[in-house]
C-alpha positions in Angstrom: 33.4 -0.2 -0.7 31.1 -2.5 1.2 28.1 -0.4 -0.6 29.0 -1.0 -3.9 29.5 -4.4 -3.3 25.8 -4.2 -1.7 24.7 -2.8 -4.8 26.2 -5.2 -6.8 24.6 -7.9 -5.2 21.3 -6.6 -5.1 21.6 -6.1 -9.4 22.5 -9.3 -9.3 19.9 -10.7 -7.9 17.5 -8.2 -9.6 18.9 -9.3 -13.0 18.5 -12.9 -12.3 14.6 -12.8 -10.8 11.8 -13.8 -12.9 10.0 -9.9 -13.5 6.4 -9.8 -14.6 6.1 -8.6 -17.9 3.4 -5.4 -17.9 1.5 -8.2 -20.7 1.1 -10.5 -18.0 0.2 -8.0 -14.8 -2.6 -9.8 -12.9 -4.5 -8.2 -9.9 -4.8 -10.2 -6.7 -8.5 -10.6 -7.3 -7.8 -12.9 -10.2 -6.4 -15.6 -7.7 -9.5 -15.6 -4.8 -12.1 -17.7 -5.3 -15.8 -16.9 -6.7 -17.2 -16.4 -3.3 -14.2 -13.5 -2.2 -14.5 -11.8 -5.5 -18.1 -11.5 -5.1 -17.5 -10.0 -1.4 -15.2 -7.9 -3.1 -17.3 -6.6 -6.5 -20.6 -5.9 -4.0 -20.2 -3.3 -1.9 -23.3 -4.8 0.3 -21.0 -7.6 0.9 -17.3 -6.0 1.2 -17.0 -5.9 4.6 -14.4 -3.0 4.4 -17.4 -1.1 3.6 -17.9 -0.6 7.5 -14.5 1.1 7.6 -15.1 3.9 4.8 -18.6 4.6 6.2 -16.8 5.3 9.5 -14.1 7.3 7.2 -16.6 9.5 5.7 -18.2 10.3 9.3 -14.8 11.0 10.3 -14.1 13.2 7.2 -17.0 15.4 8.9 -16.1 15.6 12.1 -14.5 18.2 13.5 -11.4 18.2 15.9 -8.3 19.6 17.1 -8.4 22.7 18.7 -9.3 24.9 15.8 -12.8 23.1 16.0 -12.1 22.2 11.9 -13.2 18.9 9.7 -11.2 17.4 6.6 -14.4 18.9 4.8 -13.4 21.9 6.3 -10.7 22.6 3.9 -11.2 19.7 1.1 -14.8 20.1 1.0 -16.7 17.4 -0.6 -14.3 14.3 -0.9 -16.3 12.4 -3.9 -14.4 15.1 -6.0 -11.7 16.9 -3.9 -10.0 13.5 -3.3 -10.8 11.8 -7.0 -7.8 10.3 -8.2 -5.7 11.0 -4.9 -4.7 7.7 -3.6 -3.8 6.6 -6.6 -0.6 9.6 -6.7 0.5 7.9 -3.4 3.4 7.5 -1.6 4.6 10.7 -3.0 7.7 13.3 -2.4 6.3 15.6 0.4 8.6 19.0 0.6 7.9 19.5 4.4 9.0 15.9 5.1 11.9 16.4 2.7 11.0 12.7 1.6 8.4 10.1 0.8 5.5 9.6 2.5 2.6 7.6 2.1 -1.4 8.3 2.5 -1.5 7.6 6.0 1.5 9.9 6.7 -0.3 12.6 4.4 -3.7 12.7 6.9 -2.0 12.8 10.1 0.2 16.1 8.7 -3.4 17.4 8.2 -4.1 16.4 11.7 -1.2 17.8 13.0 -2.0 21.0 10.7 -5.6 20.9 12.5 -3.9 20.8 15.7 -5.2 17.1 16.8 -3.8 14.2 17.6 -1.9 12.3 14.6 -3.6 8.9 14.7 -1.5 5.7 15.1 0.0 3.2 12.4 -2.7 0.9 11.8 -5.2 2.1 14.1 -9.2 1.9 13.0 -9.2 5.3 13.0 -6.8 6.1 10.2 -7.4 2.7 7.9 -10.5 4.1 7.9 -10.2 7.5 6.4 -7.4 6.3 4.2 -10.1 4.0 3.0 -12.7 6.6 2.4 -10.0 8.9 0.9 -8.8 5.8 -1.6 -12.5 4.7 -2.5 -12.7 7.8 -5.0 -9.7 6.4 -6.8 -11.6 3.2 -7.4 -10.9 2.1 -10.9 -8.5 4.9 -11.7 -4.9 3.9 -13.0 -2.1 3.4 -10.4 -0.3 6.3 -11.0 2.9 7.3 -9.3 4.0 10.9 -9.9 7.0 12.0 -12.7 8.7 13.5 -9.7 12.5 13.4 -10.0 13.1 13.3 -6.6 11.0 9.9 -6.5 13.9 7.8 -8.9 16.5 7.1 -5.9 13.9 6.3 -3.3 12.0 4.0 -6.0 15.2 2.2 -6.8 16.2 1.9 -3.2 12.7 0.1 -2.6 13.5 -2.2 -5.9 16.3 -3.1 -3.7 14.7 -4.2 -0.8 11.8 -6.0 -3.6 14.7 -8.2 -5.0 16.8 -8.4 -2.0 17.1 -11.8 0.0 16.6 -11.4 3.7 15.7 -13.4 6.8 16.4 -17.3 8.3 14.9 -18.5 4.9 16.9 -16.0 2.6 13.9 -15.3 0.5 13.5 -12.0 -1.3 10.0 -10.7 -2.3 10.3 -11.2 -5.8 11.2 -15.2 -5.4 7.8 -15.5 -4.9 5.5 -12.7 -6.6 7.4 -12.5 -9.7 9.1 -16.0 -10.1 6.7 -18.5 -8.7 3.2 -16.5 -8.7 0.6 -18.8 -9.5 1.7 -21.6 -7.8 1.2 -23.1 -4.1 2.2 -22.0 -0.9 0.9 -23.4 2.0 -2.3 -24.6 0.3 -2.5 -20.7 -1.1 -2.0 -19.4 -4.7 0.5 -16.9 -4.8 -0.4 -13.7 -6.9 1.9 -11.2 -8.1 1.9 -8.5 -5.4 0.4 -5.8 -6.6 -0.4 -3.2 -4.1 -3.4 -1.6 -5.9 -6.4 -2.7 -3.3 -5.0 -1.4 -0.5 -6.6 -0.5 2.4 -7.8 -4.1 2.3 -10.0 -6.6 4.0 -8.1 -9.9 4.9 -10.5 -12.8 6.2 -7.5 -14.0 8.0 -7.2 -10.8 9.6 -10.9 -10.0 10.1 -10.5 -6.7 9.6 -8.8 -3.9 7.7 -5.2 -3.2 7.2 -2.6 -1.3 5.3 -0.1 -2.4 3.0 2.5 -1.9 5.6 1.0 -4.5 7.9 1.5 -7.2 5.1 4.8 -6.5 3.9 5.7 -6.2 7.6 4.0 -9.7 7.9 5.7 -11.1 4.9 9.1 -10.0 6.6 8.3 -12.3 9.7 6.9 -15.1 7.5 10.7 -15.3 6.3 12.2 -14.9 9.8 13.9 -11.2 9.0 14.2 -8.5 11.1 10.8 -6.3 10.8 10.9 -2.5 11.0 8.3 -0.2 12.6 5.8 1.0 11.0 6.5 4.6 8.5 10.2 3.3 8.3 12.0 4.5 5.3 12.6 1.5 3.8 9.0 0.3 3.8 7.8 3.9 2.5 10.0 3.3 -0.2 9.0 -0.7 -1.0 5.4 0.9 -1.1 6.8 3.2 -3.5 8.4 0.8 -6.0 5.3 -1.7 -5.3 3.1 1.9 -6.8 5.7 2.3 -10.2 5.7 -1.4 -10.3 1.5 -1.4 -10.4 1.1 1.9 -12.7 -1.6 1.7 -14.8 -3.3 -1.0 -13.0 -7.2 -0.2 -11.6 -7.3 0.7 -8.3 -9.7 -1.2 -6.2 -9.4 0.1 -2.8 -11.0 -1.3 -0.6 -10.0 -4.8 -1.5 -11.2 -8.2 0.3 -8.6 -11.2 0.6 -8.4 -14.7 2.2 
């Protein structure tokens, strides 16, 4: 009983948000100013640059007790991983669930017998950024996987769902008042197709997780660790709700 009426309230609040019409999809990028955008377009200037160089000396490097490399069994990245970030978070049968990019390199670690790297560590932002640079300017595009519906919808529910001291829900703000000001900010839209990405305020790289996980504490709610399911899943509606949109990885932000 007390899940239907869950339900209820979360298509109630779905139903009554403000969606972005696919016609009127804008990227982040469109709401920096002149000087970011350039940091972004040049990769002499994108500072998230350091992070796949470091990626693709990783991608060589052998560890792990087996003494083996990514290239080892993916050989050269520039075509083996073409088009790969873009398919993520995905349904992974060994997981028997979603999982997103990061998750998918540290099974290969674990399948090299080395250490998984942490959530958010240098270290893994930096191969998932060399792995999603050779998606750059392909199509977001989650996979037709049945198994992704109920985990998509459940992240639509957390997207439209009010949480927190302030009783805000993701979508008040990306899909109802985008364009406007917060805190001296514009807000964009909240597409997730730039991710790894290069925050100024952050002065460094991070994953999508780190800023939804940030947005969660800007609205005082309870923030889950890092790989939870429910922010797998966001990530996963964030993908559907993004398909067909270039991917630009590795973005730069304010």
């Amino acid at each position: 009983m007390r899940r239907r009426a869950f339900v209820l309230v979360t298509a109630c609040i779905a139903a009554a948000a403000m969606a972005v019409e696919p016609g009127q999809r804008r990227s982040g990028f469109d709401f920096m100013s002149e000087s970011t955008r350039t940091m972004q377009r040049d990769d002499t200037q994108n500072p998230a640059m350091l992070w796949v160089s470091e990626g693709e000396a990783m991608w060589q490097a052998k560890a792990g007790k087996d003494g083996k490399s990514c290239a080892s069994c993916h050989g050269d990245a520039k075509s083996t991983m073409r088009g790969v970030a873009a398919r993520f978070p995905t349904f992974d049968e060994s997981a028997n669930g979603v999982i997103n990019l990061g998750q998918r390199i540290n099974q290969c670690r674990k399948g090299m017998h080395a250490e998984p790297f942490k959530p958010e560590s240098r270290e893994l932002l930096s191969l998932e950024s060399y792995v999603a640079i050779h998606s750059r300017g392909m199509p977001v595009n989650p996979p037709a996987d049945k198994r992704l519906r109920e985990p998509t919808e459940r992240g639509k529910q957390l997207f439209f769902q009010r949480i927190g001291q302030l009783n805000l829900s993701c979508a008040q703000c990306h899909d109802a008042n985008w364009g406007k000001k917060l805190g001296g900010s514009t807000i964009p839209q909240g597409h997730a197709n730039a991710y790894p990405i290069y925050r100024l305020e952050w002065q460094g790289v991070g994953s999508l997780q780190r800023r939804l996980r940030n947005c969660m504490s800007g609205v005082r709610a309870e923030v889950p660790p890092y790989n939870a399911q429910e922010l797998v899943e966001l990530e996963l509606y964030l993908a559907a709700r993004a398909k067909g949109m270039p991917i630009e990885s590795p973005g730069v932000r304010p």
